[in-house]
N, C-alpha and C positions, 0 to 999 in steps of 0.2 A: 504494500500500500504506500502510495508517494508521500510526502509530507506536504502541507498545505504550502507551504515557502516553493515545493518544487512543482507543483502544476500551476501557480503565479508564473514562476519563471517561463513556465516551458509555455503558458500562455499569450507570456506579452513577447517571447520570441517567436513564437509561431504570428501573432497579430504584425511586430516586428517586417516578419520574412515574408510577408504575405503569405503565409502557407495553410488556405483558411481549410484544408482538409484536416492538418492536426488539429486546429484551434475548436474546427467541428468537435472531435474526440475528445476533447480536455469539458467543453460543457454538456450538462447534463439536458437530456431530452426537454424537458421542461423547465431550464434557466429563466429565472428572470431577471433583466437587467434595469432597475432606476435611478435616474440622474433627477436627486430631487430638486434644484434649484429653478427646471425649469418642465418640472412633471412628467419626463417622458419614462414608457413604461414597455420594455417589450418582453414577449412573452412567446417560449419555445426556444428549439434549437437554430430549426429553419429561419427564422425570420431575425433571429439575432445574428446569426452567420450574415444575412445579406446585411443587415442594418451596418454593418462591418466592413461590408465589401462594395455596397453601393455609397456609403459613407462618406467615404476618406478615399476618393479619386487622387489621381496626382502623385507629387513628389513629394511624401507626407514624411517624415522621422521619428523615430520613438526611441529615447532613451530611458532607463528604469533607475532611478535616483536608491529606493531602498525598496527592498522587502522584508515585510516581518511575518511570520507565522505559526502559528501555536494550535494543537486539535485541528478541527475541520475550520479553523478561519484564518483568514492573510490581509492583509490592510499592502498596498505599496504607494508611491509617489512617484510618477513617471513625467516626462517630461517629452512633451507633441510637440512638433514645429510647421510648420505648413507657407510657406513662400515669404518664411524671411519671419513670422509670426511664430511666438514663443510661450506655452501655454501649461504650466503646470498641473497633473491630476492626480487625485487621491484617490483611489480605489480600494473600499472593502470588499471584499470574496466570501462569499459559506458555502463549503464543502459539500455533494453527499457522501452519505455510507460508501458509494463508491468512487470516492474521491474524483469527483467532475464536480467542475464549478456549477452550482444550484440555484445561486442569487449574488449579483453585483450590484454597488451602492456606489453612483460613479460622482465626485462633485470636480466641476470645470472651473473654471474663474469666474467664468461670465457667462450670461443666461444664453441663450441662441433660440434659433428656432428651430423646427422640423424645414429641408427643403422640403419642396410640394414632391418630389421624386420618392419619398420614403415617408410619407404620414402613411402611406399606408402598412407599414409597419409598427407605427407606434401609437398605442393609446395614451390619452390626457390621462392623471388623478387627482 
């Protein structure tokens, strides 16, 4: 069984690498991922994987400042950059029983919006 520290990692290099097949296997069937600052909520694997990959078009960078992880939870601090724009995130993670991420708690800097290309991925709360 991985440690919650090492499916964080192997997360945000697979997100990283664009390698959105592992990233698929790291979460769990019915993840859900909320960014509460600006209510967005999505819900599955399918539709998170795209929210991911119709996302973050472009020549996007991720670096991962820390990870902590203790039981089934990991909290990390990564660091987006997107055409010259520099954006720190803090992500919690909970694990399931079968160590795949279950529920993401994502806070960004600044609110944003849904593009119109992916509200249909995400529900308001």
């Amino acid at each position: 069984m991985a440690s919650a520290h090492q499916v964080v990692a192997a997360y945000w290099a697979a997100a990283k690498n664009r390698d959105w097949l592992t990233f698929a296997e790291l979460v769990s069937e019915q993840v859900v991922y909320e960014a509460p600052q600006t209510r967005k909520r999505v819900c599955g694997r399918a539709p998170f994987v795209r929210f991911n990959i119709e996302g973050f078009p472009g020549d996007w960078h991720l670096a991962v400042e820390r990870i902590v992880g203790e039981g089934q939870h990991a909290a990390s601090w990564v660091q987006f950059s997107d055409a010259g724009a520099h954006y720190p995130g803090l992500c919690f993670f909970n694990l399931d029983e079968d160590s795949r991420v279950a529920h993401i708690t994502d806070f960004w800097p600044t609110p944003s919006e849904v593009p119109a290309a992916r509200t249909h991925l995400v529900e308001r709360y």
